[in-house]
matplotlib code that plots the C-alpha trace (Angstrom):
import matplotlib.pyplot as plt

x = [-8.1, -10.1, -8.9, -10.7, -8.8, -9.3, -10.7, -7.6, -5.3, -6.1, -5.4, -2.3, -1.0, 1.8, 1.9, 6.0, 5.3, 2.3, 4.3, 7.3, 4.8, 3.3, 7.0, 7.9, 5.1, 5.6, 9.5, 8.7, 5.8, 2.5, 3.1, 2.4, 1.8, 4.3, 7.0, 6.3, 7.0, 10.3, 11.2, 10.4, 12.4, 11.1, 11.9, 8.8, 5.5, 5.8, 2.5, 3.3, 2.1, 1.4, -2.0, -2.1, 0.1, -2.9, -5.6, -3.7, -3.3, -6.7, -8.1, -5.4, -7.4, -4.1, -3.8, -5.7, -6.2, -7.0, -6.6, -4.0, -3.9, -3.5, 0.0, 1.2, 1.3, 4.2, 0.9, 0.0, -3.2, -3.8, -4.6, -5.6, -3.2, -4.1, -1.9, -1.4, -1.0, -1.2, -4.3, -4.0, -0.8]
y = [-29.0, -25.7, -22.3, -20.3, -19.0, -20.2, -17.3, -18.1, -17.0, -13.9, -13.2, -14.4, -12.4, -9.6, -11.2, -10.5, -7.1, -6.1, -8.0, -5.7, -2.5, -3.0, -3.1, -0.2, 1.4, 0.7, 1.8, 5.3, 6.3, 7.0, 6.7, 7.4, 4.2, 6.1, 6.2, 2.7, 1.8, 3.6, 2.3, -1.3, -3.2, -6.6, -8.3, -10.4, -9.4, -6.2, -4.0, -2.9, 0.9, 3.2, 2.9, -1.0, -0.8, 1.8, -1.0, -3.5, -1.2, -0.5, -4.0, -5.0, -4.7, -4.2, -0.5, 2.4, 5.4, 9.2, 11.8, 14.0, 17.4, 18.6, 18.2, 20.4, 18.9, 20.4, 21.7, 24.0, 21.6, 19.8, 16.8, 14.0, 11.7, 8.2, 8.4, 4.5, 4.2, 0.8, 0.4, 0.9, 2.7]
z = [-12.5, -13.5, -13.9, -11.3, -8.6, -4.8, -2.9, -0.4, -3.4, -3.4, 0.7, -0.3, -3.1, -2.5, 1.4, 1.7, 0.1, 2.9, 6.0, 4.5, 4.1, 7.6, 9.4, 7.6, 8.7, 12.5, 11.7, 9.9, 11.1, 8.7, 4.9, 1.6, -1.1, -3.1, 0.0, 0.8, -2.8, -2.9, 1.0, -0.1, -2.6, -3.7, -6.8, -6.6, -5.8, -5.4, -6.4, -10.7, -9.4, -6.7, -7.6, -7.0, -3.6, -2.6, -3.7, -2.1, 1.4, 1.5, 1.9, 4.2, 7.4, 9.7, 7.8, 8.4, 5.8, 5.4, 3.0, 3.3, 2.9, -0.8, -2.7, -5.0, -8.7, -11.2, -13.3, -10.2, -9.3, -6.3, -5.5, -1.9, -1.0, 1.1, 3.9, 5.7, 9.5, 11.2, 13.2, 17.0, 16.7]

ax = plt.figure().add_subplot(projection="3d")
ax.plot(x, y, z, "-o")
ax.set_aspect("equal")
plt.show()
C-alpha cells in the first residue's frame, strides 16, 4: 500500500464536525467559526483552531460567507470577521 492520501479522504475529514456545524447553523442562525467552535463540542475531529474550522467552512459548499463588520480587538484595532450562513436559507 502507498502513502498518498485518496482524494475521497479529504471530503471526508472533520464530516461529524461540518454535519454538527451546518445544524447549528440552521438552529442559531448565521455564525461566527469562533461561536461554532465554542457551540460544538467534539472530542474527535474537531478543527485544532478557529482558523482551521474557517478553512474547513469555506470549502464546504453547503455554507455561505461574508465579512462582517469590524470587531473591536483589546489593542483598540479592528479587524473582518467570516460570518457562515447556510446557503438558500
Amino acid at each position: 500500500m502507498s502513502d498518498v492520501r485518496h482524494p475521497l479522504n479529504l471530503k471526508l475529514k472533520h464530516l461529524r464536525w461540518r454535519n454538527a456545524a451546518y445544524h447549528y447553523v440552521l438552529e442559531h442562525g448565521a455564525s461566527t467559526a469562533e461561536r461554532l467552535c465554542e457551540g460544538i463540542n467534539h472530542r474527535k475531529g474537531q478543527p485544532a483552531n478557529v482558523r482551521a474550522a474557517t478553512q474547513i467552512l469555506k470549502r464546504d459548499s453547503r455554507f455561505d460567507y461574508y465579512y462582517t463588520d469590524s470587531t473591536k480587538q483589546s489593542s483598540g484595532e479592528y479587524y473582518k470577521v467570516l460570518t457562515f450562513e447556510v446557503k438558500g436559507e
